[in-house]
C-alpha atoms as one frame of an Amber mdcrd trajectory, in Angstrom:
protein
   0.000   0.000   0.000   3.028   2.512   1.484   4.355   1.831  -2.608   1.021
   2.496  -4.463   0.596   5.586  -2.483   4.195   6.716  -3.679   3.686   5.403
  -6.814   0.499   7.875  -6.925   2.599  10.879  -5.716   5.649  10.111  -8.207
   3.261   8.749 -10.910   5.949   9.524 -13.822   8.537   7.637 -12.362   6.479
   4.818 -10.999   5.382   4.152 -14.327   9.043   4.303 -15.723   9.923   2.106
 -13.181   6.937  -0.336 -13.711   7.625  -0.210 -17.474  11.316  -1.097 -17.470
  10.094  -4.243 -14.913   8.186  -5.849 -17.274   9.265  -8.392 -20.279  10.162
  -6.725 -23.634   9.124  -9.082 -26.314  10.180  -8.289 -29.393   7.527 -10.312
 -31.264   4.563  -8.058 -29.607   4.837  -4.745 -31.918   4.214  -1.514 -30.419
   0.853   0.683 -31.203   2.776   2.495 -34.167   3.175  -0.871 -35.930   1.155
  -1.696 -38.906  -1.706  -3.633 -39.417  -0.349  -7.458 -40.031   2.865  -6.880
 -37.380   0.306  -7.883 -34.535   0.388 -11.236 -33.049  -1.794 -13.690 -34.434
  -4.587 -15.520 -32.943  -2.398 -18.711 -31.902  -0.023 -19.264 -28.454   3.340
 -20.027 -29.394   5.489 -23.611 -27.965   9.011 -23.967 -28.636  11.283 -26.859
 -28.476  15.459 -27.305 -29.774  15.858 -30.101 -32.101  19.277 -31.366 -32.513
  20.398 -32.555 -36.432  22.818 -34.370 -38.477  23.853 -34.061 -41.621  25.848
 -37.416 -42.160  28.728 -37.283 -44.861  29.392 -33.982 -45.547  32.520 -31.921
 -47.096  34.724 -30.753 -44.175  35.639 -28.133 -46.002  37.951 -26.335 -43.583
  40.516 -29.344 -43.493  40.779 -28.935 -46.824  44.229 -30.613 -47.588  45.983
 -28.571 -50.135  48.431 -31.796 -50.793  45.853 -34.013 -51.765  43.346 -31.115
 -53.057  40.847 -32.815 -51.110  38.630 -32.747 -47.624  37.094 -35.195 -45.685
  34.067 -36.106 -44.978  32.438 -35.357 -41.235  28.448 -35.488 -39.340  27.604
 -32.024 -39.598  25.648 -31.134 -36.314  23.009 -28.425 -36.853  21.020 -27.555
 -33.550  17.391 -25.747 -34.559  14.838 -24.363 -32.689  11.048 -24.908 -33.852
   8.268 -22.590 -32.963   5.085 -23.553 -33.722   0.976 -23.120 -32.802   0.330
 -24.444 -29.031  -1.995 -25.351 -27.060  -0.759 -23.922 -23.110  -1.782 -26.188
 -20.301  -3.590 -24.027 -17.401  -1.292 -22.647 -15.277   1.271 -22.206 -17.505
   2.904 -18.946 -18.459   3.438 -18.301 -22.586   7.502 -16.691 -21.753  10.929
 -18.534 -21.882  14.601 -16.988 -21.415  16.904 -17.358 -24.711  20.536 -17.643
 -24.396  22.652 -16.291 -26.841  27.035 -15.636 -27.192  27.460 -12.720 -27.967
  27.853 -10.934 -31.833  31.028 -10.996 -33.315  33.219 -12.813 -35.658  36.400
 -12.875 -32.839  34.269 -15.277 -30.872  33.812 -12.764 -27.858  33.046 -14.215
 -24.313  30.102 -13.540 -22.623  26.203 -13.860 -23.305  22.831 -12.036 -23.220
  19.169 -12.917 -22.883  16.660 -12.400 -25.096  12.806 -12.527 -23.461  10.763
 -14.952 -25.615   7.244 -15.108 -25.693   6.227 -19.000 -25.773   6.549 -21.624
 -23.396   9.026 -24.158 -23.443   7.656 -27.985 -24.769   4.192 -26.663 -25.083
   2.146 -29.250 -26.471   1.583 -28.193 -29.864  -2.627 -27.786 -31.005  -3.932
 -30.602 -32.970  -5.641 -31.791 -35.793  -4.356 -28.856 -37.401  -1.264 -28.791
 -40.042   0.643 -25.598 -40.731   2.909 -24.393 -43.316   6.785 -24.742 -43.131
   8.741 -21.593 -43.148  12.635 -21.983 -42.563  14.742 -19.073 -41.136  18.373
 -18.803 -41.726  20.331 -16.154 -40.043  23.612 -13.885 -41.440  27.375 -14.532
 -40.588  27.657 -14.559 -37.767  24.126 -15.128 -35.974  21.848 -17.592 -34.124
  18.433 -19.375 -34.549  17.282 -16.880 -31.693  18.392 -13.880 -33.800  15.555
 -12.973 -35.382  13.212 -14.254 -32.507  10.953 -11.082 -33.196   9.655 -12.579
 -36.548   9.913 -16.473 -35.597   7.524 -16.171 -32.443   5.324 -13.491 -34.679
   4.847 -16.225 -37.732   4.118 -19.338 -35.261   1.279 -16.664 -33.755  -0.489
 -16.730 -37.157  -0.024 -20.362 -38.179   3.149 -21.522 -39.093   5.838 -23.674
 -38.078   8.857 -21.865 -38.208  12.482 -23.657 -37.835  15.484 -21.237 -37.148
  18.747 -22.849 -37.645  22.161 -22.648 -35.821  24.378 -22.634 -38.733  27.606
 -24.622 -37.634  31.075 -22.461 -37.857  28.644 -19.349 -38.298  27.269 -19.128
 -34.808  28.116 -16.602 -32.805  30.806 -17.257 -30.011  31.552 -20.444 -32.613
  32.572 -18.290 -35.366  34.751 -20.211 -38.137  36.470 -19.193 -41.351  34.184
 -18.415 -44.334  34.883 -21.470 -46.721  32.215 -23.273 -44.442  29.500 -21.026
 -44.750  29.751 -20.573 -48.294  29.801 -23.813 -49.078  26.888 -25.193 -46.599
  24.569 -22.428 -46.390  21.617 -23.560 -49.046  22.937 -27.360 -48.062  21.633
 -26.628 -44.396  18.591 -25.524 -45.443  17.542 -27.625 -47.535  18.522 -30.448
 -45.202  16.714 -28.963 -42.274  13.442 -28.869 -44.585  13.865 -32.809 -45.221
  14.513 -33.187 -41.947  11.181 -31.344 -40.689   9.687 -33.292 -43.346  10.696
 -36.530 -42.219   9.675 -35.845 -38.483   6.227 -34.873 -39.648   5.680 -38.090
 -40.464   7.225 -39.577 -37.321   4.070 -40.739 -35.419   6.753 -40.519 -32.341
   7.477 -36.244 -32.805   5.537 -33.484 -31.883   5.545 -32.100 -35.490   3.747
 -35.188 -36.602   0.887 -33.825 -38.656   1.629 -29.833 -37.396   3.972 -29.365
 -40.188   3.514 -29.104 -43.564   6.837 -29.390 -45.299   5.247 -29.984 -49.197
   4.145 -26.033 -47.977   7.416 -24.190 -47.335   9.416 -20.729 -47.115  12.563
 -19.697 -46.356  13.389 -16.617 -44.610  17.512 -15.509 -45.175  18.974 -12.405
 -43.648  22.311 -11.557 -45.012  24.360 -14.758 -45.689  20.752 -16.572 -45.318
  19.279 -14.346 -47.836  22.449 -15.814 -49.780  21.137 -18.958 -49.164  17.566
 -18.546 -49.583  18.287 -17.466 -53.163  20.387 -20.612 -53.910  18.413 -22.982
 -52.655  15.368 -20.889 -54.538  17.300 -21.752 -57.500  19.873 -19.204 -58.242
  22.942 -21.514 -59.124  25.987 -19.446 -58.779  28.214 -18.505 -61.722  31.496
 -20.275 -62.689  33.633 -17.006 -63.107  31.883 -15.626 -59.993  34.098 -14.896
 -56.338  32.414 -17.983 -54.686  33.644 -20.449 -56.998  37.327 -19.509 -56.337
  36.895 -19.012 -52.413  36.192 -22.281 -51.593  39.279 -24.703 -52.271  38.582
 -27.535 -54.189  36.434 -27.264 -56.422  33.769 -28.258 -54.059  31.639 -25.436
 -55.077  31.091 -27.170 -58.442  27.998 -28.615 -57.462  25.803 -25.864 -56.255
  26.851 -23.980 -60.456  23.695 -23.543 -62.369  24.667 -25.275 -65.114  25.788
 -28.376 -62.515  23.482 -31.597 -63.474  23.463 -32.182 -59.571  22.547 -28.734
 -58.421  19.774 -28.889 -61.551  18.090 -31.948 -59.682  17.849 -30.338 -56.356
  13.553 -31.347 -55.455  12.239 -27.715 -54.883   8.591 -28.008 -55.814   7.871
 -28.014 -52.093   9.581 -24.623 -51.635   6.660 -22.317 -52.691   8.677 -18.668
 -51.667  11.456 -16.584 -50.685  12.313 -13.937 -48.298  16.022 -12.333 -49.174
  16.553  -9.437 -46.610  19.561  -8.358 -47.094  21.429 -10.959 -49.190  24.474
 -11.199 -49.717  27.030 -12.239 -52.404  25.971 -10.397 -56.028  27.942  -7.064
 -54.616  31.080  -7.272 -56.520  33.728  -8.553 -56.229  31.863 -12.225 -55.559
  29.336 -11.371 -58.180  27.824 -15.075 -56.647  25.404 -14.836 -59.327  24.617
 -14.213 -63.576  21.823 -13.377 -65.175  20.929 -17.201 -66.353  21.942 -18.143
 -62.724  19.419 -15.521 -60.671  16.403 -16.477 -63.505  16.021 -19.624 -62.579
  14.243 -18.314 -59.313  10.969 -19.371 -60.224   8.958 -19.070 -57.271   7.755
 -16.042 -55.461  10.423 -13.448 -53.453  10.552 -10.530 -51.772  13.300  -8.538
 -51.037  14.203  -6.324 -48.349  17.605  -3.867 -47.914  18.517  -1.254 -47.156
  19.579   1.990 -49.672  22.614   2.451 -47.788  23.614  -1.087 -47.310  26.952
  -1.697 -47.000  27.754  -4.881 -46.572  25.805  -6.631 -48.949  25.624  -3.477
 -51.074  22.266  -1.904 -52.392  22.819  -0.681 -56.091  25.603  -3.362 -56.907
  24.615  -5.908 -55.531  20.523  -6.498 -53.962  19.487  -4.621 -56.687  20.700
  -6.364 -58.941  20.061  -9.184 -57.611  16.191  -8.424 -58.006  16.297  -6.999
 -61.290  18.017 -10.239 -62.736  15.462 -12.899 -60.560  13.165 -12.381 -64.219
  11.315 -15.365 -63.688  10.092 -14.729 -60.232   6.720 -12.719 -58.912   8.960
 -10.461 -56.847   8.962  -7.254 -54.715  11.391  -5.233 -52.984  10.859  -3.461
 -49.755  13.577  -0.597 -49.041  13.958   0.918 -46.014  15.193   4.612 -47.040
  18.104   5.686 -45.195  19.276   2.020 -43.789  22.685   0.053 -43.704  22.735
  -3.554 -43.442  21.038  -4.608 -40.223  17.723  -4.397 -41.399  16.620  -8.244
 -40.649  17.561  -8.632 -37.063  16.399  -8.504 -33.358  16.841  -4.780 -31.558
  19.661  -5.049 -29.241  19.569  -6.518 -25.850  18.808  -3.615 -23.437  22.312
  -2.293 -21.459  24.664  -3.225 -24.523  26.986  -0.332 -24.557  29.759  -0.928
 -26.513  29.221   0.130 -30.416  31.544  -2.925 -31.894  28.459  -5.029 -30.809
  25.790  -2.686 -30.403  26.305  -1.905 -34.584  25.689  -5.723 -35.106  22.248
  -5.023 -34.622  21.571  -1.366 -34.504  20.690   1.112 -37.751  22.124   4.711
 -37.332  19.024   6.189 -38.948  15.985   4.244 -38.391  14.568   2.962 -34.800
  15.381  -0.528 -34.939  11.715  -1.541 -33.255   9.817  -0.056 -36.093  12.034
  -1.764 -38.662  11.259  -4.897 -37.197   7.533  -4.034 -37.126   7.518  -2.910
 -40.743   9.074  -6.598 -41.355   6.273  -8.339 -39.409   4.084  -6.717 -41.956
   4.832  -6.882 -45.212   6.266 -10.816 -44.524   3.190 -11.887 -43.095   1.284
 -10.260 -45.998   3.722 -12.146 -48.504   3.409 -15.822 -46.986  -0.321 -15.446
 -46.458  -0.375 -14.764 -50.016   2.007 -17.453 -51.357   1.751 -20.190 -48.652
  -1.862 -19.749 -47.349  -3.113 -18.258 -50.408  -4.968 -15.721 -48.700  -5.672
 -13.082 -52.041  -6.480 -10.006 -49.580  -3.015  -9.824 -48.825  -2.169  -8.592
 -52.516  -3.013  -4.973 -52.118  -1.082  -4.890 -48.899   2.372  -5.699 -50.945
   1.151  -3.927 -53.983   1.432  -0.335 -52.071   1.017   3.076 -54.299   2.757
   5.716 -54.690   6.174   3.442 -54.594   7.770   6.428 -52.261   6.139   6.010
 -48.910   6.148   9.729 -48.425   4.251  11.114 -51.365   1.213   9.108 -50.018
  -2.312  11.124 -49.257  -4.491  10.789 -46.605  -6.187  14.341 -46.141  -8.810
  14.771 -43.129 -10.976  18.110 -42.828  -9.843  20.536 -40.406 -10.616  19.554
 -36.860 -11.022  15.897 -37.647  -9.274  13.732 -34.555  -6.787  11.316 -36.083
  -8.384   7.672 -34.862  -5.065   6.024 -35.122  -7.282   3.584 -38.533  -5.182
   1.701 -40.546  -5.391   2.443 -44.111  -7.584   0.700 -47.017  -4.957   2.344
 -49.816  -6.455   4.236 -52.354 -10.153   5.507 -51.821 -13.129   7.475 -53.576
 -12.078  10.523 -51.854  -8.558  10.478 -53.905  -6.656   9.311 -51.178  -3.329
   7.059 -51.521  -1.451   6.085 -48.657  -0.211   2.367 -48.484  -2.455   0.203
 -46.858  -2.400  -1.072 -43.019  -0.342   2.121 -42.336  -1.414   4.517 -39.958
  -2.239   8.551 -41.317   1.240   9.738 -41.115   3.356   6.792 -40.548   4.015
   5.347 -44.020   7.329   7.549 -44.554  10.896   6.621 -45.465  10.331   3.340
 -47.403  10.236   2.505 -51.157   8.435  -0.701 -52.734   8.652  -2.247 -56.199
   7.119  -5.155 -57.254   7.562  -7.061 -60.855   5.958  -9.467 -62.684   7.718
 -12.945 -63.717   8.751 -13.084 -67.036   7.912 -15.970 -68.193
């Protein structure tokens, strides 16, 4: 009673106080978020799965004597989130643990506040659609935790990988990641499709893995485009940084990397990918058109990393045979795909890892948990209304019109786009908060 009364006194800083008590989830978008950032409708389990991919290229004991490498179990650790049903009693929160950024392997660790119970049971009689998350170099399967919790919310089983030699605190040289990135993805999808038919798993019958989409940020988004069919190019940097010659089956023109099964993978999301900025130039123009599936991009126009004009771009421009957009956040570097940092990080050499110097990092995540719900709804759940939410006008955020009369309160309504009254402002945006971003979308060309 003694603190409510001083709470009532000091109201400002009781509520400052209250508000830095409490859990900050980054998959629960604040008020300014648009429309399809929200949760969705489902609680949210989680569970670690622990994989091996027998009989693969060791690439990093390469032997430059024999010109070959051996073969080793590669060991993949993901974590699932998916639809659940929470027994009474239980709270929907969990505590991840992650090293922390950096390619020197830097001790320590920080927590990241997850919203979804540990070994929920998952709902049943229900299946839901497959989408596979792949995170940059260096990164975790928690690192984009604000989109993986947000998707299982609205129906989908989402599998975030640790990428071995790529994780952070376990950082290894970049032959490794080159060379495995699509491999791991695709693997992880058989794998998800083999437990779903394991009468003994808890994805048995939850997840649909003839229904899938892979979400890649950075070195992911690298992946997610060769695994989405984008063989790279013989003269290209990728080809001569791995040793070997072990690159030679993921070339377009390779007969093995031409039978890779990818009628189950029904979309992309690239945010951020890299490898077409010179000098890798990963991919041609015959490589990047035989992306025949759905994509959207989404990079920043100040990326530099990955590279904007040179190199994600271009990327888009060449992917001809693809239904594709591009989302740009105006203004942005690279670290457009990731979680906010954890709270207290002070020093910039990590605090950059995640961070954007321009843009609030919450509302780029929120913008994110917008337009990629609207895109898998629309290629995985094939929910049409979704269309007019990716297929924004005018392409400039900022020249969009929403007029009110004089003296009319602002409700805080999300927009329905263009209207009778001559109004254009991109749909499930708020009057006033569609600014700074840019979005082009292009037929296939087929």
């Amino acid at each position: 009673m003694k603190l409510l009364l001083r709470c009532l006194w000091l109201s400002p800083l009781c509520f400052s106080l209250i508000a830095t008590a409490q859990p900050v989830y980054f998959s629960v978008p604040g008020p300014d978020a648009p429309e399809l950032a929200k949760r969705g409708p489902f609680s949210v389990g989680v569970r670690t799965l622990e994989l091996l991919h027998r009989d693969q290229v060791d690439i990093l004991k390469f032997d430059k004597a024999t010109g070959k490498a051996p073969l080793y179990d590669r060991p993949l650790n993901v974590e699932v989130w998916y639809p659940a049903a929470i027994p009474a009693g239980r709270e929907e929160k969990t505590t991840y643990v992650s090293a922390m950024f950096g390619t020197q392997n830097a001790g320590g660790s920080f927590d990241i506040a997850g919203k979804a119970l540990r070994d929920a049971p998952p709902v049943s009689g229900q299946k839901f659609p497959l989408v596979v998350v792949s995170h940059g170099y260096p990164g975790s399967r928690t690192f984009m935790s604000y989109l993986t919790e947000n998707l299982a919310s609205k129906g989908y089983v989402v599998a975030a990988i640790d990428h071995t030699d790529s994780v952070f605190g376990e950082v290894r040289p970049f032959p490794s990641t080159l060379l495995n990135r699509s491999a791991d993805q695709l693997f992880t999808i058989d794998a998800i499709g083999a437990l779903a038919s394991d009468r003994t798993s808890f994805l048995n019958g939850l997840a649909d893995a003839g229904n899938v989409a892979i979400i890649g940020y950075s070195m992911g988004g690298y992946g997610a485009l060769t695994s989405a069919g984008a063989g790279f190019s013989s003269t290209g940097g990728i080809a001569a940084a791995v040793p070997g010659g072990y690159i030679g089956d993921w070339l377009a023109d390779s007969p093995k990397y031409q039978a890779i099964r990818r009628d189950h993978i029904k979309a992309i999301v690239a945010i951020a990918p890299w490898g077409e900025q010179p000098p890798y130039n990963a991919w041609d123009e015959e490589g990047l058109a035989g992306i025949r599936i759905p994509s959207l991009f989404i990079v920043g126009d100040h990326d530099d990393v990955a590279v904007y004009d040179a190199g994600v771009k271009r990327a888009f421009d060449r992917a001809i045979h693809s239904e594709r957009c591009m989302l740009v956040f105006e203004g942005a570097r690279h670290n457009t795909g990731a979680n906010p940092p954890p709270p207290g990080l002070t020093d910039l050499r990590f605090v950059q890892g995640f961070d954007e110097p321009v843009w609030s990092k919450n509302r780029i995540i929120a913008i994110n948990q917008h337009f990629i719900t609207a895109f898998l709804d629309l290629n995985l759940k094939h929910d049409q209304t979704r269309s007019d939410y990716l297929h924004v006008a005018p392409a400039h955020s900022g020249d969009g019109r929403w007029t009110l009369p004089q003296g009319t309160p602002d409700t805080g309504a999300y927009s329905t786009g263009r209207d009778a009254e001559g109004n254009s402002f991109w749909k499930g945006f708020q009057r006033r908060w569609a600014l700074g971003l840019e979005m082009s979308c292009s037929a296939s060309e087929r």
